[in-house]
PDB file with SEQRES, HELIX, SHEET and CRYST1 records, atoms N, CA, C and O in Angstrom:
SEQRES   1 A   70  UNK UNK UNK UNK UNK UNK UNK UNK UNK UNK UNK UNK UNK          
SEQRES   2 A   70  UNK UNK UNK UNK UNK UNK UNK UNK UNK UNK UNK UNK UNK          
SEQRES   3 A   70  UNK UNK UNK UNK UNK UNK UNK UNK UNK UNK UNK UNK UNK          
SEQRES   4 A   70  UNK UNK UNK UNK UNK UNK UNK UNK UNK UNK UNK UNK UNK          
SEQRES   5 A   70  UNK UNK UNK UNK UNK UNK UNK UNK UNK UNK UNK UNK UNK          
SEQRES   6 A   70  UNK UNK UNK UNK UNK                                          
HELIX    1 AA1 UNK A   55  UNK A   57  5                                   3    
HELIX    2 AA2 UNK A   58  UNK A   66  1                                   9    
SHEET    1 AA1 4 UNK A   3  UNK A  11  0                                        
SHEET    2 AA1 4 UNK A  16  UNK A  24 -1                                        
SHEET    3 AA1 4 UNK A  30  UNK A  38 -1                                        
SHEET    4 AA1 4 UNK A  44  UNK A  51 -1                                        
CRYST1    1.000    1.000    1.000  90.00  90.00  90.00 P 1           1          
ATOM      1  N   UNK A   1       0.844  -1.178   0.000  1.00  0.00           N  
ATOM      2  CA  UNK A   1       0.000   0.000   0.000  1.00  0.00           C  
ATOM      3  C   UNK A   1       0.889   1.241   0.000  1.00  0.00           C  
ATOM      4  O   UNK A   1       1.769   1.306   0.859  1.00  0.00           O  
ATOM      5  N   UNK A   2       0.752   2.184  -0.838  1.00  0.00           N  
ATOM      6  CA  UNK A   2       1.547   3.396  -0.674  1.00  0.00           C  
ATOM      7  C   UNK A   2       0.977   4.558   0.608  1.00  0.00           C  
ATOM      8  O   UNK A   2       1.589   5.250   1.422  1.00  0.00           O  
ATOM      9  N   UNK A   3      -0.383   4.377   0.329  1.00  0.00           N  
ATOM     10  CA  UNK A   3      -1.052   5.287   2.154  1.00  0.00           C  
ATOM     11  C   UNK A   3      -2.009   4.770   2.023  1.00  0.00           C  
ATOM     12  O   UNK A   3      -2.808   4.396   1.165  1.00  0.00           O  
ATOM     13  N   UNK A   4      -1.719   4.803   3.655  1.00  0.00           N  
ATOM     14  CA  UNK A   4      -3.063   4.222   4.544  1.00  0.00           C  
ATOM     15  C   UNK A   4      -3.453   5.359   5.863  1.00  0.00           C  
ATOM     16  O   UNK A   4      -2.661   6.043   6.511  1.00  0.00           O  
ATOM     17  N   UNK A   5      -4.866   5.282   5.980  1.00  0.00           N  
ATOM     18  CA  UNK A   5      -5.262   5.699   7.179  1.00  0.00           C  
ATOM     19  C   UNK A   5      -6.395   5.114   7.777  1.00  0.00           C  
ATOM     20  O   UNK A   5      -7.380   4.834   7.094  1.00  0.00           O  
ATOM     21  N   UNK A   6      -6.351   4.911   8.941  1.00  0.00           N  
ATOM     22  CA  UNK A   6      -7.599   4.195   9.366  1.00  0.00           C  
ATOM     23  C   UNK A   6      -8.316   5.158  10.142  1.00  0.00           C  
ATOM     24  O   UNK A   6      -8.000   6.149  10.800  1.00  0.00           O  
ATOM     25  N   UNK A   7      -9.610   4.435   9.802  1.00  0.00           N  
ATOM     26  CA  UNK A   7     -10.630   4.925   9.942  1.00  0.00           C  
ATOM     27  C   UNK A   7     -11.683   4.881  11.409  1.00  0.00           C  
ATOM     28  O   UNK A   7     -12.301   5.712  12.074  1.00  0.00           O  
ATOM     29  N   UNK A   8     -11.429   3.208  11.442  1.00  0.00           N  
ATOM     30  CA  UNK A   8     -12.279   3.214  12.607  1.00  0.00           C  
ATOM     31  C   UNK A   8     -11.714   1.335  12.903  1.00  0.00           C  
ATOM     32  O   UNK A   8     -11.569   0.530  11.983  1.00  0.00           O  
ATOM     33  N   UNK A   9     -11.497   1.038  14.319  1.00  0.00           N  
ATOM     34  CA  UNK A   9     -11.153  -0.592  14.452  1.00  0.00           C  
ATOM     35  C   UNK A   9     -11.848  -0.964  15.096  1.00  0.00           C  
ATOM     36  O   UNK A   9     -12.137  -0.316  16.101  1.00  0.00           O  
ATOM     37  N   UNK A  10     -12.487  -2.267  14.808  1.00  0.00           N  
ATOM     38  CA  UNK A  10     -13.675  -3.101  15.922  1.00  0.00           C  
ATOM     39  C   UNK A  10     -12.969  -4.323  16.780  1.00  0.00           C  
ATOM     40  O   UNK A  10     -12.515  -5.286  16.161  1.00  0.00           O  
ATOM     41  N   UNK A  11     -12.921  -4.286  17.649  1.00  0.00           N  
ATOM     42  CA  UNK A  11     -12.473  -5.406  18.839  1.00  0.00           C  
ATOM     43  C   UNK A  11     -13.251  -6.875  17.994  1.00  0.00           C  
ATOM     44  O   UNK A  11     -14.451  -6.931  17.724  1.00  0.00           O  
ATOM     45  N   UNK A  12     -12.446  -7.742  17.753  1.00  0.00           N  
ATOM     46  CA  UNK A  12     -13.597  -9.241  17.572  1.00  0.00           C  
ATOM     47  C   UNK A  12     -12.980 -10.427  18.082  1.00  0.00           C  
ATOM     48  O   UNK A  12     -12.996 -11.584  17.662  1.00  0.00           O  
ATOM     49  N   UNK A  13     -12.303  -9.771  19.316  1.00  0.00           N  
ATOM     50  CA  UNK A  13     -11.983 -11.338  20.693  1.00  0.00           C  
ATOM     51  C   UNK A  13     -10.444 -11.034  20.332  1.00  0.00           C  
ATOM     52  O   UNK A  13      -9.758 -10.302  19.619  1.00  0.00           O  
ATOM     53  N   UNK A  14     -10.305 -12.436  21.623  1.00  0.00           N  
ATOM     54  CA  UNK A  14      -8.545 -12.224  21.739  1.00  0.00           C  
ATOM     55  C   UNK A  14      -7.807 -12.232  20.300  1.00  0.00           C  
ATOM     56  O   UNK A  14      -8.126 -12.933  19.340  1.00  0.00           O  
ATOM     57  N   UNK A  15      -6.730 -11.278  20.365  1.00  0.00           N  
ATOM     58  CA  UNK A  15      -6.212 -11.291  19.163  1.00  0.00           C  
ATOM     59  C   UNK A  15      -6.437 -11.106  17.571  1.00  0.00           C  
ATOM     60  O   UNK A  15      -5.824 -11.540  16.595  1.00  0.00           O  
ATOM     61  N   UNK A  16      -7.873 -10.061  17.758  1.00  0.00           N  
ATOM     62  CA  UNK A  16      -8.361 -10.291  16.268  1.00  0.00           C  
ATOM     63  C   UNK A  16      -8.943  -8.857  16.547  1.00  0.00           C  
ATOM     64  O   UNK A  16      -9.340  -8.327  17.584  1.00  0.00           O  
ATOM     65  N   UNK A  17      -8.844  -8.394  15.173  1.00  0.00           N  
ATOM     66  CA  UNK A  17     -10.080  -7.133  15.008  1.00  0.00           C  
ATOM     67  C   UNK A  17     -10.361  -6.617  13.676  1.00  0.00           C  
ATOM     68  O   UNK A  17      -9.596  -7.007  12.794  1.00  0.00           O  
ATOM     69  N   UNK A  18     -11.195  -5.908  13.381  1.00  0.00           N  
ATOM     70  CA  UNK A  18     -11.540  -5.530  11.759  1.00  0.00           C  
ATOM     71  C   UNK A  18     -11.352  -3.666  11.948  1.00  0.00           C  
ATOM     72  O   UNK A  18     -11.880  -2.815  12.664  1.00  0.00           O  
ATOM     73  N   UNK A  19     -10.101  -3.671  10.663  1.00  0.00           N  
ATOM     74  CA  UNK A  19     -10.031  -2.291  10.718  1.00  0.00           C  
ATOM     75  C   UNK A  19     -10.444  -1.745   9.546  1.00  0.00           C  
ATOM     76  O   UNK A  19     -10.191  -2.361   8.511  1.00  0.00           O  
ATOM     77  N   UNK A  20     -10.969  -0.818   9.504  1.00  0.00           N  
ATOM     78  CA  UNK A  20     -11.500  -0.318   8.293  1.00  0.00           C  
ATOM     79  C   UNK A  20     -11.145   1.266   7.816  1.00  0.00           C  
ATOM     80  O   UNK A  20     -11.572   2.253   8.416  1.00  0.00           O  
ATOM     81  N   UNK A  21     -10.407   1.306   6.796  1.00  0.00           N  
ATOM     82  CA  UNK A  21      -9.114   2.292   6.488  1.00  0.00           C  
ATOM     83  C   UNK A  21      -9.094   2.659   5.276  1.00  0.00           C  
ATOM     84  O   UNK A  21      -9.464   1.818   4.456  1.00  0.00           O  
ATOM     85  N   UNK A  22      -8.623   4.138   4.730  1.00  0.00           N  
ATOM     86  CA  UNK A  22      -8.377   4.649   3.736  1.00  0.00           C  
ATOM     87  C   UNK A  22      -6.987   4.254   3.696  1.00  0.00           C  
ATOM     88  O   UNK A  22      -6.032   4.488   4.435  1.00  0.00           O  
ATOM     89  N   UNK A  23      -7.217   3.216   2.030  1.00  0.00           N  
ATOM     90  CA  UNK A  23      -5.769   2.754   1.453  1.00  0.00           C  
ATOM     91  C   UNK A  23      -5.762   3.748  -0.067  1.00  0.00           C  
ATOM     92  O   UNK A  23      -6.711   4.239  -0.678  1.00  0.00           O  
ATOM     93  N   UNK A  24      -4.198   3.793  -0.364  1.00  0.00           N  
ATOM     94  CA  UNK A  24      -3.909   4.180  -1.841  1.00  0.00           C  
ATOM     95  C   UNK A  24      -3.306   3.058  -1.971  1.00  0.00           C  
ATOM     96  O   UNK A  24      -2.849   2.452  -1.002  1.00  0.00           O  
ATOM     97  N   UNK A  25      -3.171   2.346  -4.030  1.00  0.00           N  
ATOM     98  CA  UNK A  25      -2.743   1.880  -4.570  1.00  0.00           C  
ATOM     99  C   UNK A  25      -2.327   2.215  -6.141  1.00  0.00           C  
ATOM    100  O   UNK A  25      -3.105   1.830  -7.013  1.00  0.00           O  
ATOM    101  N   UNK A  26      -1.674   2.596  -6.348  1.00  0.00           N  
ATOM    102  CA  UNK A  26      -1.128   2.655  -7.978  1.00  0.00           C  
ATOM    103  C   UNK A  26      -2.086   3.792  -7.850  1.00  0.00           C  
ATOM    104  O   UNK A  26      -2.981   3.758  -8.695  1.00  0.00           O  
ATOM    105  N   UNK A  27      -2.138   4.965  -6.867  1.00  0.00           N  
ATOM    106  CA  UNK A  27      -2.657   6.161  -6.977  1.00  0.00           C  
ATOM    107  C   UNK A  27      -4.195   6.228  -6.826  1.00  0.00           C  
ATOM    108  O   UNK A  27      -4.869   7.225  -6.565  1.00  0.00           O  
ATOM    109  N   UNK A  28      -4.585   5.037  -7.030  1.00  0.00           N  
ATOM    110  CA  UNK A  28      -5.930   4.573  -6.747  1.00  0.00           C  
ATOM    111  C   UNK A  28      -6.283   5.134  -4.996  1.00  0.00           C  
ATOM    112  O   UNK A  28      -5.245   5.071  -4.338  1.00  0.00           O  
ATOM    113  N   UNK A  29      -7.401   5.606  -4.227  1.00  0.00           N  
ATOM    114  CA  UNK A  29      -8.008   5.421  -3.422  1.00  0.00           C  
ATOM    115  C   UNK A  29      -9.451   4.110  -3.201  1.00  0.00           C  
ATOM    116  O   UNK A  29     -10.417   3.828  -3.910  1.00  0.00           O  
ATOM    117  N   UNK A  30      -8.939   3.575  -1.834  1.00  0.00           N  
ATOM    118  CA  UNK A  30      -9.908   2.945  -1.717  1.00  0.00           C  
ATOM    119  C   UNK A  30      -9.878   2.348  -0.282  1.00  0.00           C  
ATOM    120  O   UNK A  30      -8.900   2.121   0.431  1.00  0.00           O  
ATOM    121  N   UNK A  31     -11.598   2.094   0.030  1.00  0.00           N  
ATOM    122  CA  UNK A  31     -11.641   1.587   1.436  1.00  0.00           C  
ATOM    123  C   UNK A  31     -11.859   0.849   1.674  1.00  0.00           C  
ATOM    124  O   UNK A  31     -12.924   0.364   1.292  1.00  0.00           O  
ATOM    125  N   UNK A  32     -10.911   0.110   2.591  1.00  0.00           N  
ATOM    126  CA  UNK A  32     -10.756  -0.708   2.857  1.00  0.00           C  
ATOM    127  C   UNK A  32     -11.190  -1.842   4.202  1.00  0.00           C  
ATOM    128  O   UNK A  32     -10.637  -1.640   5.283  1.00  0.00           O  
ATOM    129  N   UNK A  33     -11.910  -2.691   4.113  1.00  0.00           N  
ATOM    130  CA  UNK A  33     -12.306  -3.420   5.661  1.00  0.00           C  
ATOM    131  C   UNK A  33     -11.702  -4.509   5.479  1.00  0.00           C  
ATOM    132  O   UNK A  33     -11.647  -5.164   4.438  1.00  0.00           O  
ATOM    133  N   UNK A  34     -11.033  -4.825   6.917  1.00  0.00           N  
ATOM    134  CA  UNK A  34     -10.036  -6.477   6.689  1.00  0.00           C  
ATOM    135  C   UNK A  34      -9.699  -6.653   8.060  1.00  0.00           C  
ATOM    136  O   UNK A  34      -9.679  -5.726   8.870  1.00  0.00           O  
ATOM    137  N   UNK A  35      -9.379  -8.083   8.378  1.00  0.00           N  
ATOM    138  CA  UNK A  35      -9.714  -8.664   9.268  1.00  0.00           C  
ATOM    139  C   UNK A  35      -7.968  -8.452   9.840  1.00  0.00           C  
ATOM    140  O   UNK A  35      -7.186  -8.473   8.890  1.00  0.00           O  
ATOM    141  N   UNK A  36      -7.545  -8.329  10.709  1.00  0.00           N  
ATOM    142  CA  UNK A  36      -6.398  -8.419  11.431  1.00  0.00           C  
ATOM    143  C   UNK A  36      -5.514  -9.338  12.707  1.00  0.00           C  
ATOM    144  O   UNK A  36      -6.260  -9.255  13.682  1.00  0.00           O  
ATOM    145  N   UNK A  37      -4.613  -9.935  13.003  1.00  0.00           N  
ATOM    146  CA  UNK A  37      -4.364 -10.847  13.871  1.00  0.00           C  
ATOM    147  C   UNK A  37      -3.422 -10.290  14.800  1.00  0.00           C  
ATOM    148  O   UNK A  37      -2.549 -10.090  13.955  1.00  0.00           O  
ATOM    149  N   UNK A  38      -3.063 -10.006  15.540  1.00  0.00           N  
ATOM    150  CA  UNK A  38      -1.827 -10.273  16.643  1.00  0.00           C  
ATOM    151  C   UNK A  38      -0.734 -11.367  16.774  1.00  0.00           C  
ATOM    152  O   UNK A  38      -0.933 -12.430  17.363  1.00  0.00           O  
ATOM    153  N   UNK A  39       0.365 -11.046  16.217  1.00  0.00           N  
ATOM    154  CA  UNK A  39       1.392 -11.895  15.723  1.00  0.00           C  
ATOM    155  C   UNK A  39       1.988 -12.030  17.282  1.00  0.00           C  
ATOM    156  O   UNK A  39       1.431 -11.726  18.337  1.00  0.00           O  
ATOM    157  N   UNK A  40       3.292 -12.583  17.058  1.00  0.00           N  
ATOM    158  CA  UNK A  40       3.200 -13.289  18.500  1.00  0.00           C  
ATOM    159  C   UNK A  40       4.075 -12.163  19.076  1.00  0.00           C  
ATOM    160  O   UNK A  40       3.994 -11.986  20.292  1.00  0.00           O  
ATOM    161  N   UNK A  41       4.966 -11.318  18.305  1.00  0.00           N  
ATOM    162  CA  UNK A  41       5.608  -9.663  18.451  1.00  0.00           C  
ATOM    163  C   UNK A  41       4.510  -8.567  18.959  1.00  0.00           C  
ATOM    164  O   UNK A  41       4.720  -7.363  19.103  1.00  0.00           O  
ATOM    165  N   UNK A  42       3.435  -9.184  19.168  1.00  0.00           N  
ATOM    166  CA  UNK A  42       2.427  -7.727  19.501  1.00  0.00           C  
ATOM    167  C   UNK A  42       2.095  -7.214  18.528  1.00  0.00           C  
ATOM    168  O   UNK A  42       1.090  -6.522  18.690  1.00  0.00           O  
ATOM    169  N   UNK A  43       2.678  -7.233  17.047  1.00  0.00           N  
ATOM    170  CA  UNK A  43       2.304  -6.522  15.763  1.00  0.00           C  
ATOM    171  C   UNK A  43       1.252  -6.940  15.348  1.00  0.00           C  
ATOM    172  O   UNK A  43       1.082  -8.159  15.310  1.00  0.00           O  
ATOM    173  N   UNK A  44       0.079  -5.909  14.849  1.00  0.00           N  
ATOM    174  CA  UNK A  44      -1.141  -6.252  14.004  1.00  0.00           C  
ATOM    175  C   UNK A  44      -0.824  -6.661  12.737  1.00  0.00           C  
ATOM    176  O   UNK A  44       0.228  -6.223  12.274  1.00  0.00           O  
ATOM    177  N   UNK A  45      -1.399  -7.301  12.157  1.00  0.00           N  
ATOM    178  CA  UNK A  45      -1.078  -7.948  10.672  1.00  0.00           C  
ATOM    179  C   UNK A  45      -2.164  -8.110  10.144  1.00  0.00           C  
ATOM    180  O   UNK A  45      -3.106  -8.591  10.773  1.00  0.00           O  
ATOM    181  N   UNK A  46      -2.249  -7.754   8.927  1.00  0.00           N  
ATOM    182  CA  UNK A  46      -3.727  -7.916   7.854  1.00  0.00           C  
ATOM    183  C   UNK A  46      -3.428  -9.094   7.462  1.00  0.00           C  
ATOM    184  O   UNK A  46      -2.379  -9.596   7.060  1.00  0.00           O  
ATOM    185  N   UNK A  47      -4.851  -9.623   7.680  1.00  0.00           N  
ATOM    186  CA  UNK A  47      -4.711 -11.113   6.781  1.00  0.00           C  
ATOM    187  C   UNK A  47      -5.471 -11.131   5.279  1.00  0.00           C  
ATOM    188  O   UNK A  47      -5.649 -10.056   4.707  1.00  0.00           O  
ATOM    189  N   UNK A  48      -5.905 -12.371   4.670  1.00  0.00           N  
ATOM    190  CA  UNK A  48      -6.279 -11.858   3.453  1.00  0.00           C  
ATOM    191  C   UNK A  48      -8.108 -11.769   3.666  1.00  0.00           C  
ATOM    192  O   UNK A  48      -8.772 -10.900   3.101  1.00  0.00           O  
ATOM    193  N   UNK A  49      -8.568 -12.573   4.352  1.00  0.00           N  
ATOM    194  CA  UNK A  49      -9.984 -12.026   4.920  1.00  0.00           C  
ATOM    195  C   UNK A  49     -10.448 -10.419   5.138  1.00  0.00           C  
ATOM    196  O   UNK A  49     -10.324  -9.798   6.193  1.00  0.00           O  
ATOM    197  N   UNK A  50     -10.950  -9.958   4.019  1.00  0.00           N  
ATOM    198  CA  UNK A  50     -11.415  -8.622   3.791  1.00  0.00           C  
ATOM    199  C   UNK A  50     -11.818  -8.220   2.428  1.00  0.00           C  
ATOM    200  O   UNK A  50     -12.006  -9.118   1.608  1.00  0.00           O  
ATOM    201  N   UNK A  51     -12.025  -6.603   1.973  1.00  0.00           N  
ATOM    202  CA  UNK A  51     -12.157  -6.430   0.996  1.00  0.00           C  
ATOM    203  C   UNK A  51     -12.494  -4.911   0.611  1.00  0.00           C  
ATOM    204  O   UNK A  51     -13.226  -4.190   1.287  1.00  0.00           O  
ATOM    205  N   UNK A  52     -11.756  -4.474  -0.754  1.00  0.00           N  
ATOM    206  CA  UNK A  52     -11.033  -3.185  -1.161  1.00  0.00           C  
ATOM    207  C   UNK A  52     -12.412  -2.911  -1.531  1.00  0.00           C  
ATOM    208  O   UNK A  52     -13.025  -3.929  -1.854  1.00  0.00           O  
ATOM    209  N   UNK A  53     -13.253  -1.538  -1.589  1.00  0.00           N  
ATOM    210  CA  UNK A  53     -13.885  -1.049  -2.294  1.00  0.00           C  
ATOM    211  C   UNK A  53     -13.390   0.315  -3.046  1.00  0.00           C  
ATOM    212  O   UNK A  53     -12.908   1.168  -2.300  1.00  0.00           O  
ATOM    213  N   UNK A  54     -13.451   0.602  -4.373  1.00  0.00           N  
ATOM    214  CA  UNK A  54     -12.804   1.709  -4.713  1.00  0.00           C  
ATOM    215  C   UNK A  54     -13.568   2.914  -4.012  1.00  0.00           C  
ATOM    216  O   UNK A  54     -14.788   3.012  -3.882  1.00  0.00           O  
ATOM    217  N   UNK A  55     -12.536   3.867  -3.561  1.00  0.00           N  
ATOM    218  CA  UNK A  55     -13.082   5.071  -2.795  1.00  0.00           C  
ATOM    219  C   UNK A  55     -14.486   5.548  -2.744  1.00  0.00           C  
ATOM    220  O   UNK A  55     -15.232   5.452  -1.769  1.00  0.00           O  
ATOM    221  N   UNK A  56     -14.829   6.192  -4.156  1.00  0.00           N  
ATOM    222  CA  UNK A  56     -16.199   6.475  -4.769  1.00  0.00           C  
ATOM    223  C   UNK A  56     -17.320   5.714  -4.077  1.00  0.00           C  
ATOM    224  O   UNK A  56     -18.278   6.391  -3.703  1.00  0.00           O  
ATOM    225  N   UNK A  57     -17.338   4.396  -3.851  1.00  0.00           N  
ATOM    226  CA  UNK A  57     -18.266   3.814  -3.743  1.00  0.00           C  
ATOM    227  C   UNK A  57     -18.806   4.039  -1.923  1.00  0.00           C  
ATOM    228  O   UNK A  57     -19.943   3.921  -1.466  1.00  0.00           O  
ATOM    229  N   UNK A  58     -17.988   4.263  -1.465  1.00  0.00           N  
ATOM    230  CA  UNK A  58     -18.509   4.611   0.232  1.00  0.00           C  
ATOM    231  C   UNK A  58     -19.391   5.086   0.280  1.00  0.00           C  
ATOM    232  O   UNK A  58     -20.228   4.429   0.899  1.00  0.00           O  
ATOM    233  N   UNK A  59     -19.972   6.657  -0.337  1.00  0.00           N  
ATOM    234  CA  UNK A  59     -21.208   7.133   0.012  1.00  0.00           C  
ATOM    235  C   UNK A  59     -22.659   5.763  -0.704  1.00  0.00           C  
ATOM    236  O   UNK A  59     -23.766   6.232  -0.438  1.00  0.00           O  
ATOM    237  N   UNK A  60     -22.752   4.750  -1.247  1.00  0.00           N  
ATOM    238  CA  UNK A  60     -23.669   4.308  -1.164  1.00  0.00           C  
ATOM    239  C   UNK A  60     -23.581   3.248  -0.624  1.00  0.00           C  
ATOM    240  O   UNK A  60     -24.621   2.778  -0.162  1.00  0.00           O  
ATOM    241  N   UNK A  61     -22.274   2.459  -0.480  1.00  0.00           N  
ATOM    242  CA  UNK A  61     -21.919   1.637   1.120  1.00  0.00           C  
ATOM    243  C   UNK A  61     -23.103   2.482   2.338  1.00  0.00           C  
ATOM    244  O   UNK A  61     -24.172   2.050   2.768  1.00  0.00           O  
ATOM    245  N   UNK A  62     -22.717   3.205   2.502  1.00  0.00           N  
ATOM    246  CA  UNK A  62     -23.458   4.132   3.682  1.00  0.00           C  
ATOM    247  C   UNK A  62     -24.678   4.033   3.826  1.00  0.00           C  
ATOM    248  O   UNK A  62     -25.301   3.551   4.772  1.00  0.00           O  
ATOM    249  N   UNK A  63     -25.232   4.722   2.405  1.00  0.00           N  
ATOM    250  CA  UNK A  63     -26.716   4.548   2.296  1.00  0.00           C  
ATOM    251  C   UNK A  63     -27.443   3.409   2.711  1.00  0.00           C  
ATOM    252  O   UNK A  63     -28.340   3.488   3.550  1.00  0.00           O  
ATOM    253  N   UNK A  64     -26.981   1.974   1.973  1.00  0.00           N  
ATOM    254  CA  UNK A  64     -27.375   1.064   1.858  1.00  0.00           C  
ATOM    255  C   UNK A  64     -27.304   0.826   3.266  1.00  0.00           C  
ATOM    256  O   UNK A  64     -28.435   0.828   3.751  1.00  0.00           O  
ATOM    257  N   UNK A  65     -26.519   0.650   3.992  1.00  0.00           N  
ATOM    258  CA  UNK A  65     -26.205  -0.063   5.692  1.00  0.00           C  
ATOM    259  C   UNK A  65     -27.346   0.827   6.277  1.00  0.00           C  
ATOM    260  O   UNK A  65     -28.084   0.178   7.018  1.00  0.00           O  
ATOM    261  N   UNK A  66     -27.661   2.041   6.152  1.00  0.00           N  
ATOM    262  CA  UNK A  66     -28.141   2.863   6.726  1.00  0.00           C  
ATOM    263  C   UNK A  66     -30.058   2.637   6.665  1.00  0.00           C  
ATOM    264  O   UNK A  66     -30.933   2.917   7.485  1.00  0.00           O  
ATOM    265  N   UNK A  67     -30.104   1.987   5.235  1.00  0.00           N  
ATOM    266  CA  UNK A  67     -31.586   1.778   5.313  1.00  0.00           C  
ATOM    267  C   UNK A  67     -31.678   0.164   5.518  1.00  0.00           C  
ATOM    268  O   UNK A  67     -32.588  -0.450   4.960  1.00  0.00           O  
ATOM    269  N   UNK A  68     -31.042  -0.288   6.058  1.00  0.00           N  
ATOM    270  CA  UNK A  68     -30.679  -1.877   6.765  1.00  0.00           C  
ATOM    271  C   UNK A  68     -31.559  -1.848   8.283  1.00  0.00           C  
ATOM    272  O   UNK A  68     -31.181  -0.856   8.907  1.00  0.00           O  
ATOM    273  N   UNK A  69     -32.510  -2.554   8.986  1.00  0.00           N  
ATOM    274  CA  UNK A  69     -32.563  -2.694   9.746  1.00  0.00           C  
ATOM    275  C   UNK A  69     -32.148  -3.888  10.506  1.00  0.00           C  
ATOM    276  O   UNK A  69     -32.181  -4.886   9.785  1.00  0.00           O  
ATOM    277  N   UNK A  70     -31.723  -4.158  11.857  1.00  0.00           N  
ATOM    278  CA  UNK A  70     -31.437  -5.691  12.401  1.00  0.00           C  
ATOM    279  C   UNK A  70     -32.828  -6.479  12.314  1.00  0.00           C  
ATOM    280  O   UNK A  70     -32.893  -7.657  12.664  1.00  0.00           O  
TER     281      UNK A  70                                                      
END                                                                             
């Protein structure tokens, strides 16, 4: 990834969490949600469980979750 920023991280039990982050690639923007582990160094590590949406598309990500009820 050339930049990243995150956005927002969810706790999902020992050693795991989903962060969800503004990545660049080949100049590309896009956001990103992916699942993360705790290596045995304390370092977070992305695994391949997740998935890139190109930037643009967030505002109807939004929408859609938003007219979602449980």
């Amino acid at each position: 990834m050339d930049n990243e920023r995150v956005i927002v991280e969810f706790e999902r039990g020992a050693g795991q969490k989903v962060v969800v982050r503004q990545t660049e690639f080949r100049g590309k923007a896009y956001l990103d949600l992916r699942q993360f582990f705790q290596g045995d160094d304390g370092q977070w590590l992305p695994t391949k469980k997740g998935v890139s949406l190109p930037w643009e598309l967030r505002a109807a990500l939004i929408e859609a979750l938003q007219k979602e009820e449980p």
